[in-house]
Every structure is written in structure tokens, then in C-alpha cells.
N, C-alpha and C positions, 0 to 999 in steps of 0.2 A: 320031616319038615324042620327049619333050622327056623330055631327064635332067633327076633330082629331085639337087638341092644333099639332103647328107645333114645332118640336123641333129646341132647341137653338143649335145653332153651337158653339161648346167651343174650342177646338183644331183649328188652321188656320197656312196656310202651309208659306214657307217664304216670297211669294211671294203673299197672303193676308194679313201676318202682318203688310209687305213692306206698303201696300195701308193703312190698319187701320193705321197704326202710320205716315202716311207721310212722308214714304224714301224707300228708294232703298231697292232690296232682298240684294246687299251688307253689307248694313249698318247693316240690322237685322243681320245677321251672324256678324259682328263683335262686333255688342253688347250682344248675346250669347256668341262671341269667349270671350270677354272680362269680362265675369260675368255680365253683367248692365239686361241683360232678361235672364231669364231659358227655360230648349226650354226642348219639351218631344218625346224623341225617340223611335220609335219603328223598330227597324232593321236598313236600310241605310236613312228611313224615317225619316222627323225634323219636330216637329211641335212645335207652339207656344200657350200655355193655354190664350184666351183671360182674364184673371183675371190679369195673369203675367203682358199684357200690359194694364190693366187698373192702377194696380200698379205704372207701370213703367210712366205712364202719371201722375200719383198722385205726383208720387215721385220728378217729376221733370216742375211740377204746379211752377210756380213764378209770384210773383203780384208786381207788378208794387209801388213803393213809393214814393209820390210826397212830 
């Protein structure tokens, strides 16, 4: 019997990104509402492309300067 590779989950709803990104489903919709994440709709449904927030983690990386 051949094992199945599990598929990646890419899309996550606001209330998974809330958790990946560490904030509130609030916060994700107002950084949607406000351009900072792109979110992908499908009907009354919002979801968010995990790349968007690897991005958005990239983008807002700062290191420390002693």
C-alpha cells in the first residue's frame, strides 16, 4: 500500500491566522481592512494565504542593535 504525502494547508480562516500570527481574529481583519495582509474571498468567506503571513512576518522581522 503506498502512503499518501498529507497535504499542506495554504488558505486559514481568520480565526487560524489570529493563532499563526499571535492576535486576535480582530486584529487580522483590521490589518486586512487596512492593506498590511491580503486575504482571499471566496463568497461571504475570508481567508488568509499562509505565504501572505509568512511575508507579513518577514516584513516586519527587526533585530535588535546594540
Amino acid at each position: 500500500m503506498k502512503k499518501s504525502t498529507p497535504i499542506q494547508k495554504r488558505l486559514y480562516t481568520l480565526d487560524e491566522a489570529g493563532t499563526y500570527l499571535g492576535r486576535s481574529t480582530w486584529s487580522v481583519r483590521h490589518l486586512i481592512w487596512n492593506g498590511g495582509l491580503p486575504q482571499v474571498r471566496v463568497g461571504k468567506r475570508v481567508h488568509v494565504d499562509i505565504r501572505d503571513m509568512e511575508a507579513f512576518i518577514d516584513k516586519h522581522k527587526e533585530m535588535e542593535v546594540v
